[in-house]
C-alpha positions in Angstrom: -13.4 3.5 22.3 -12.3 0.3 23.8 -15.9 -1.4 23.5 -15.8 -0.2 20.0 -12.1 -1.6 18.9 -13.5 -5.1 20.7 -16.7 -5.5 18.3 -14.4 -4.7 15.2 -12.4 -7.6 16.4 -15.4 -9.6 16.7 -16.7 -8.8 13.7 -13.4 -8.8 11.0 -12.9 -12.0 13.1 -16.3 -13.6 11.6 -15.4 -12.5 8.3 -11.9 -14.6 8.2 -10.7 -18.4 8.8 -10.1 -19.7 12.2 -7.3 -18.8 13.4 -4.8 -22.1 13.2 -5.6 -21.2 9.1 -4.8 -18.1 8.5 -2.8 -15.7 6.9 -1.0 -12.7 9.3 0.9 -9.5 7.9 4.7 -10.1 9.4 6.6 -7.4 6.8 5.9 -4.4 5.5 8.7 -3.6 2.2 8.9 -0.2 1.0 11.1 0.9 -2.0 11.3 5.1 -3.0 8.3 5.5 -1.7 7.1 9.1 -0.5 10.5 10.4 1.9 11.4 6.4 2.2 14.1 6.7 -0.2 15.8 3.0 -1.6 14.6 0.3 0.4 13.1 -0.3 3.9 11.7 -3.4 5.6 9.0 -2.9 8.5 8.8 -6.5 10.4 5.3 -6.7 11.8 4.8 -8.8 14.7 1.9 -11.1 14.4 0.6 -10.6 17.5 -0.2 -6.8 17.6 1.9 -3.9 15.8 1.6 -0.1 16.8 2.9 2.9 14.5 4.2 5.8 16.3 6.2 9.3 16.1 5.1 13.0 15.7 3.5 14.6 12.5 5.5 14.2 9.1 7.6 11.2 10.3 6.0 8.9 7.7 2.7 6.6 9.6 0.7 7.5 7.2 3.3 7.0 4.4 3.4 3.7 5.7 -0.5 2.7 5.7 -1.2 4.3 2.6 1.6 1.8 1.4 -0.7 -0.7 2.7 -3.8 0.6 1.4 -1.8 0.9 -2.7 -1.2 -3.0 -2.3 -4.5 -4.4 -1.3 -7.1 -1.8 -3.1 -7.4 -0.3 -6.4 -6.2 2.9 -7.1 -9.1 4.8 -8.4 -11.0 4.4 -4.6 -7.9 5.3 -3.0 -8.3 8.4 -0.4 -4.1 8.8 0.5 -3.2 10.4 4.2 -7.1 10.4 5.1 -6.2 9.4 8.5 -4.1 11.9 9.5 -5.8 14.7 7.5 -7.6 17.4 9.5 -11.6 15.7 9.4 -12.2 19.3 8.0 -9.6 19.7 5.3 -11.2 18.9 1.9 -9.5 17.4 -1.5 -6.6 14.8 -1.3 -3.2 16.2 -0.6 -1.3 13.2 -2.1 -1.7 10.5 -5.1 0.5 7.5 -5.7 2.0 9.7 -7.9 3.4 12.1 -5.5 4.5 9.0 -3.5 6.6 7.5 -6.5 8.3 10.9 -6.6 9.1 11.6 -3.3 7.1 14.8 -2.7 8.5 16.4 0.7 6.9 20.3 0.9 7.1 23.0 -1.4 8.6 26.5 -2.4 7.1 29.4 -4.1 8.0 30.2 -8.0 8.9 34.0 -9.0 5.8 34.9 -8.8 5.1 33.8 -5.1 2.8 30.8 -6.0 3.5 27.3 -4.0 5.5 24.6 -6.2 6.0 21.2 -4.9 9.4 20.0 -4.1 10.1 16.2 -5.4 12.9 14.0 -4.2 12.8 12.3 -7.7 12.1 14.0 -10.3 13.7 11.9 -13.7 13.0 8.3 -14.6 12.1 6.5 -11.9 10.2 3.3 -10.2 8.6 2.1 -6.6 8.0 -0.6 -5.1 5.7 -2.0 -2.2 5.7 -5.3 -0.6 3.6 -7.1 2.4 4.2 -10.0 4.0 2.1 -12.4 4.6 2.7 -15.7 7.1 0.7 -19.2 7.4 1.5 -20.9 10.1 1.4 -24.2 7.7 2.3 -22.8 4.4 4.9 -20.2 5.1 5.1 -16.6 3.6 3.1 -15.3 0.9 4.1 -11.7 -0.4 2.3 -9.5 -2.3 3.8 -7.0 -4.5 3.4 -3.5 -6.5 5.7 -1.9 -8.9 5.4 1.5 -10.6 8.0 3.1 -13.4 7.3 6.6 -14.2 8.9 8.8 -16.9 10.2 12.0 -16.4 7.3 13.1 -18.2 4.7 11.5 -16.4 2.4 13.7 -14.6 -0.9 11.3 -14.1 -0.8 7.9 -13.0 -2.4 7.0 -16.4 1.1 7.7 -17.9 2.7 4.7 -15.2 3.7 1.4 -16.3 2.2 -0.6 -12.9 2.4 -3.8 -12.1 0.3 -6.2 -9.2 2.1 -9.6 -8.3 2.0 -12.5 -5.8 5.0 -14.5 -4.9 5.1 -17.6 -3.1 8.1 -16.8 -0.4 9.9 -14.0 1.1 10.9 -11.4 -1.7 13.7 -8.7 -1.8 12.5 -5.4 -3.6 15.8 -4.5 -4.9 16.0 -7.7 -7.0 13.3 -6.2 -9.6 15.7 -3.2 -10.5 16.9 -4.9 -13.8 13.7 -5.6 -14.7 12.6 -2.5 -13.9 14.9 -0.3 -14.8 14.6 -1.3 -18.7 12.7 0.8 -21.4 9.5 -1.2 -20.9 7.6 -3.0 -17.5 7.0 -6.5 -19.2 5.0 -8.7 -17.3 6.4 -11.7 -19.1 10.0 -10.6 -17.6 8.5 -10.5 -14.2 7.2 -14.0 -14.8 10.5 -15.2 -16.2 12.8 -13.9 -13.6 10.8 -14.7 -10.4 8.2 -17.5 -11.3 5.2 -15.5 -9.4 2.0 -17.3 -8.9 0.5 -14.1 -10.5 1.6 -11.1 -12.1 -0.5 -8.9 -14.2 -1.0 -5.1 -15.1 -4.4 -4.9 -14.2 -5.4 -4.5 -10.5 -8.7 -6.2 -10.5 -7.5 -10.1 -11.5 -4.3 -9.4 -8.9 -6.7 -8.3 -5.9 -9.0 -11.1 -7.2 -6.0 -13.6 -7.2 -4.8 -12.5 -3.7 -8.1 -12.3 -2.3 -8.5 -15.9 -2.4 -5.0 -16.9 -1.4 -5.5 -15.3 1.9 -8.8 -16.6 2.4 -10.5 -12.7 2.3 -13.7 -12.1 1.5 -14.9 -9.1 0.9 -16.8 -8.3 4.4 -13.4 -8.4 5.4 -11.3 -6.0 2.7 -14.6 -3.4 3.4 -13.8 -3.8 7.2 -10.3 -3.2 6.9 -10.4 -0.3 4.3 -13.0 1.5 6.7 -10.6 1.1 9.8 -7.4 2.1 8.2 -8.5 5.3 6.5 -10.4 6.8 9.7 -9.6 8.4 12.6 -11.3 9.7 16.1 -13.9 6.7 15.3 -16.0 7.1 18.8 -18.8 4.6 17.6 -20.1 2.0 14.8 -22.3 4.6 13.6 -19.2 7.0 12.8 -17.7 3.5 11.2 -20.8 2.9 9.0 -21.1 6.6 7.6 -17.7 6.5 6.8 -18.4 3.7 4.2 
């Protein structure tokens, strides 16, 4: 495994900047997201960061927070990593995320009904922080307001933007919070270098800010959904 997690290195490694320019993850902002009720900050060290605890105490909330901010929702496969590599289907969506899904009770008639920590109105929000050792922070953001009635992530107002700085989640509530997501709010109120409702120009944006190509988004989107990986062949299928 060691040998293997070295060649990774060496090859993710090719497919970035030298070192002196780029970009490292040194936050990790999480706002109602999955059992992460209100807000939490995650520093990362740039040096090396490790995840641990037992089952159910939120690593994989965490990565899959990750994984919502830098890669389009419709490719997303949520808690693969710690799912069971014989369990089939996805057993959570950004949707469950947004509303806080914990476990579930059975209905009068015996059958399984998921149990939500928010079920009204209500909104998440994802941040990661991003460092130059020249230019300073970079963070990249996603928001998400969903109705009470919303039941498919078609129904929620989403939004993808990059802000040049440190950002506070909390400080988008107002914005938020109001009857409609307006991307020309956003822009008012914090001046992003991009903001936009579509995924695709905000990845695109973000993509080049950081200096990643798309060797490297493959690369990391392989690693961070897998598990048990003994060998590059393992690595490759999984693509």
């Amino acid at each position: 495994m060691t040998d293997l997690l070295e060649t990774l290195g060496e090859e993710f490694a090719l497919a970035l900047p030298p070192v002196a320019e780029q970009y490292r993850l040194t936050g990790i902002g999480l706002l109602n997201w999955g059992t992460f009720s209100g807000h939490h900050w995650i520093p990362v060290s740039e040096v090396g960061h490790v995840l641990t605890g037992g089952s159910g105490h939120g690593k994989s909330t965490i990565l899959d927070a990750v994984s919502v901010v830098m890669f389009p929702p419709n490719g997303l496969d949520l808690n693969a990593a710690a799912r069971d590599a014989t369990a089939k289907g996805k057993d959570r969506n950004i949707l469950s995320y947004i509303r806080g899904a914990y476990g579930s009770l059975p209905d009068a008639e015996g059958n399984p009904v998921t149990q939500f920590l928010r079920n009204g109105n209500t909104w998440s929000a994802l941040s990661l922080e991003f460092t130059h050792p020249q230019h300073g922070p970079l963070t990249l953001i996603r928001v998400f307001r969903a109705s009470e009635t919303a039941t498919r992530l078609e129904q929620v107002p989403k939004a993808g933007m990059i802000v040049e700085g440190k950002f506070h989640l909390p400080d988008l509530k107002e914005i938020v919070t109001q009857p409609r997501l307006e991307m020309k709010a956003l822009q008012r109120e914090f001046d992003p270098i991009h903001v936009s409702a579509e995924f695709t120009p905000y990845q695109e944006r973000f993509m080049r800010l950081l200096g990643l190509t798309q060797q490297a988004m493959d690369l990391l989107g392989k690693m961070q959904a897998n598990k048990g990986l003994s060998s590059l062949e393992q690595l490759t299928m999984a693509a």
